[in-house]
C-alpha positions as CSV (number, residue, x, y, z in Angstrom):
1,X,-199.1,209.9,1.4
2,X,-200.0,207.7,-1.6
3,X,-202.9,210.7,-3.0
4,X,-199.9,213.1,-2.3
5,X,-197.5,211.3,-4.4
6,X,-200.1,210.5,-7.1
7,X,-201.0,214.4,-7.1
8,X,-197.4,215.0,-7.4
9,X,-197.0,212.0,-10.4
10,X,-199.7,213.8,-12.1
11,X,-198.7,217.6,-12.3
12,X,-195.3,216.4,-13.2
13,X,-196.0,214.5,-16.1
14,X,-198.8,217.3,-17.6
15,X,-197.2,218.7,-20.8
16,X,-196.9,222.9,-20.5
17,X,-196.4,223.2,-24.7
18,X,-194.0,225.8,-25.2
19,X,-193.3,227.5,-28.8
20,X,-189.5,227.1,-29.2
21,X,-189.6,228.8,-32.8
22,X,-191.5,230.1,-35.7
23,X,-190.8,229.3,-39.2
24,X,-192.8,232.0,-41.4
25,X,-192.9,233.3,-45.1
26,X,-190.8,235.6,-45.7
27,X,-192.3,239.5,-46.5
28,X,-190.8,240.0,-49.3
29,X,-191.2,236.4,-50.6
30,X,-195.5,237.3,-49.8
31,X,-195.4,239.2,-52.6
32,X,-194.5,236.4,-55.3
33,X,-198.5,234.8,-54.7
34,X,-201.4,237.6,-55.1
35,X,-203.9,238.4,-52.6
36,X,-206.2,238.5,-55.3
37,X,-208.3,236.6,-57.4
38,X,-208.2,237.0,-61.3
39,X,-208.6,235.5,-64.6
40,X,-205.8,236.2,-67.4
41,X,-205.7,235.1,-71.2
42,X,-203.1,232.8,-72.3
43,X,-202.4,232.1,-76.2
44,X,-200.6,228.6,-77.2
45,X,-198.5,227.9,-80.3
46,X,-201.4,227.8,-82.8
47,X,-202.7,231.2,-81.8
48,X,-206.2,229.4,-79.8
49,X,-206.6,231.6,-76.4
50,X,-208.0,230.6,-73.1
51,X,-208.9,232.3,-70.0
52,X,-207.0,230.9,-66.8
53,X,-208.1,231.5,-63.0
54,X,-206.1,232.1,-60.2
55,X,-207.4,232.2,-56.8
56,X,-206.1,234.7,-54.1
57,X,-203.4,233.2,-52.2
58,X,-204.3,231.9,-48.6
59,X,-201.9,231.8,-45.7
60,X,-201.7,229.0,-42.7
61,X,-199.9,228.2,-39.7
62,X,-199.4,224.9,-38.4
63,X,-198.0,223.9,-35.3
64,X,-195.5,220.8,-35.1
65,X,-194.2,219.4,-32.3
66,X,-190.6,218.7,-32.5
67,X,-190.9,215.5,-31.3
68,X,-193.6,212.1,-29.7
69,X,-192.6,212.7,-26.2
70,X,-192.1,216.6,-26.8
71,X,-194.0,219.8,-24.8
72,X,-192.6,222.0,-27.5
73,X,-193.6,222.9,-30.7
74,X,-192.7,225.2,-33.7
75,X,-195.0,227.5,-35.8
76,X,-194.6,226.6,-39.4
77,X,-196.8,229.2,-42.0
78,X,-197.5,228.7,-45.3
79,X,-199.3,229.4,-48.3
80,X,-201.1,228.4,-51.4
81,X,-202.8,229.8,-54.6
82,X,-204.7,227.3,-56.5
83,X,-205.2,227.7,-60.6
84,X,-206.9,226.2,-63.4
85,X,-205.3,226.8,-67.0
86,X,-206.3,224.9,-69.4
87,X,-207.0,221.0,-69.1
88,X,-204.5,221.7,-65.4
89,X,-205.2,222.0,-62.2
90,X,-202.3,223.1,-60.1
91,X,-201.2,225.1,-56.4
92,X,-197.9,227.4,-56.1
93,X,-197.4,226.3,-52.6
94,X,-194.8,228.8,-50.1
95,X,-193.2,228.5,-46.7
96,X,-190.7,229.8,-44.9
97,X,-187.7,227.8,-47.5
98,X,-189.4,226.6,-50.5
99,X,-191.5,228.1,-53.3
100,X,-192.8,225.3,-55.7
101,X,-195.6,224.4,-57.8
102,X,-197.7,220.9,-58.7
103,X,-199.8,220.8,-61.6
104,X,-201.7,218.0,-62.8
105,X,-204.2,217.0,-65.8
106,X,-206.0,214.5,-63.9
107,X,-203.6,211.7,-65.6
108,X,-200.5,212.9,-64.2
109,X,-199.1,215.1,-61.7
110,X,-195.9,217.5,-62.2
111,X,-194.2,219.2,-59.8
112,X,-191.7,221.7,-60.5
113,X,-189.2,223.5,-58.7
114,X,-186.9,226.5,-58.6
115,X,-183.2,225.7,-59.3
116,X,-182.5,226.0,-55.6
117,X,-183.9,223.5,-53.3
118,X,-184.5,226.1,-50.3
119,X,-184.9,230.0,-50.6
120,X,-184.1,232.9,-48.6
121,X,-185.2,236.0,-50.8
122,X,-187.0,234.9,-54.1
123,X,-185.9,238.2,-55.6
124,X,-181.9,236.6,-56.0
125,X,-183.2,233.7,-58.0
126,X,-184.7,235.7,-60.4
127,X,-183.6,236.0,-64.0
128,X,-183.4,237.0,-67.6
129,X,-184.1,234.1,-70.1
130,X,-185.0,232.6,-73.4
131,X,-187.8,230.0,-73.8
132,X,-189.3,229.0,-77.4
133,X,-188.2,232.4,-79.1
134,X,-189.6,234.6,-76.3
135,X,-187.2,236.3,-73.7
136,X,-188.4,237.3,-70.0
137,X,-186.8,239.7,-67.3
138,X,-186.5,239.4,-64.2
139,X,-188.3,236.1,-63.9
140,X,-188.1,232.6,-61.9
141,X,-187.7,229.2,-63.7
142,X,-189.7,226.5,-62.0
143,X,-188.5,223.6,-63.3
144,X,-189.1,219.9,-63.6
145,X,-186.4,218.1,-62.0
146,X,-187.6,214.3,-62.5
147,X,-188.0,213.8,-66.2
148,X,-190.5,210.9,-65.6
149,X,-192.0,210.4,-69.1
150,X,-195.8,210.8,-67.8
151,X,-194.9,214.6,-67.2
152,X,-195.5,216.9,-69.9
153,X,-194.5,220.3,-68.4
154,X,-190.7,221.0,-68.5
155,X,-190.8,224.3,-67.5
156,X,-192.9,227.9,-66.1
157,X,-191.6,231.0,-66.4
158,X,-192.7,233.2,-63.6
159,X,-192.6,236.9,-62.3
160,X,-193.4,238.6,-59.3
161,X,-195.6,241.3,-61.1
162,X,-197.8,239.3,-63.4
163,X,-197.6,235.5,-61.9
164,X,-197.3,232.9,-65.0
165,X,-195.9,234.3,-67.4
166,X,-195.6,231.5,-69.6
167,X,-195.7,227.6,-69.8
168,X,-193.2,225.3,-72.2
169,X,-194.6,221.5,-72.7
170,X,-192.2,218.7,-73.2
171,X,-193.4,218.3,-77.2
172,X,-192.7,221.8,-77.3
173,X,-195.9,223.2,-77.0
174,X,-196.4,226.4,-74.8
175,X,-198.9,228.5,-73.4
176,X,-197.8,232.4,-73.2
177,X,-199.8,234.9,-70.6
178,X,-201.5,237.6,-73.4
C-alpha cells in the first residue's frame, strides 16, 4: 500500500511542460534587421569617412516558464544584429513588441528607443523627418529617452531598406550613411 501510494505521489507531482503560447517577431517586422552581413561608408560633419560593419541578424527562441511552481511555458523569439561604427559598438535587438538599439563606446552605454514603447507593425511608426539639414523618408527615429549626460547619441535615423541611415551626437556631431 505504502509503494502504491508513493508510486501514485510521484507520477502526480512529475511536471508534463506544456507550451501555452508563442510570442514571435513579427514577418513583416523580420525585414527591418538584414540577413546579411555588410560593411557601409559613413561621412561625419568634417567630411572624414569610415567603413561600418554590420553583421547578419540572428534569430532565437527562448522558452519561459510562466511561473516557479509552473508546467507551462511560453516561446519568446528574438533577434539581434550586432555593429561596429566608429569608436561604437552596439546591437538592434527585436522581439515580438519592441525594436530598440544599445550602443556603447566602451565609456558609456546608450540605449535608444522608438517613440512607442511596444510595436505591432514597424511599418506605422515610420516617418518623414529633418535632422541637421538632411531630410529622410519613410524612416524610424530611435531615440534617447534618458538624457543622462554620459550619453552622447540623441538620435538614429533608420530605414527598412538601407539600416542606419544616419547618426546625430548630442554636440551636434553626426555621422551620415554615404
Amino acid at each position: 500500500m505504502i509503494l502504491l501510494f508513493s508510486v501514485l505521489m510521484f507520477y502526480s507531482c512529475v511536471c508534463n511542460n506544456e507550451e501555452v503560447g508563442i510570442q514571435m517577431v513579427d514577418i513583416d517586422n523580420k525585414e527591418y534587421l538584414k540577413n546579411t552581413s555588410e560593411k557601409v561608408t559613413f561621412i561625419d560633419q568634417d567630411g572624414n569617412t569610415f567603413i561600418a560593419d554590420f553583421e547578419a541578424v540572428n534569430y532565437y527562441t527562448q522558452k519561459d516558464d510562466i511561473g516557479p511552481e509552473s508546467c507551462e511555458y511560453i516561446t519568446y523569439e528574438y533577434g539581434k544584429r550586432k555593429f561596429i561604427i566608429s569608436k561604437y559598438q552596439g546591437e538592434f535587438n527585436i522581439d515580438y513588441s519592441n525594436f530598440y538599439l544599445s550602443i556603447h563606446n566602451y565609456v558609456a552605454s546608450n540605449y535608444l528607443f522608438l517613440k512607442e514603447s511596444t510595436i505591432g507593425k514597424i511599418d506605422v511608426l515610420t516617418e518623414d523627418t529633418e535632422v541637421a539639414g538632411f531630410s529622410f523618408n519613410n524612416v524610424i527615429v530611435f531615440e534617447n529617452r534618458d538624457k543622462k549626460d554620459i550619453w552622447d547619441i540623441e538620435k538614429m535615423i533608420y530605414s527598412k531598406e538601407n539600416g542606419v541611415e544616419f547618426i546625430l551626437f548630442r554636440n551636434g556631431n553626426w555621422y551620415k550613411r554615404n
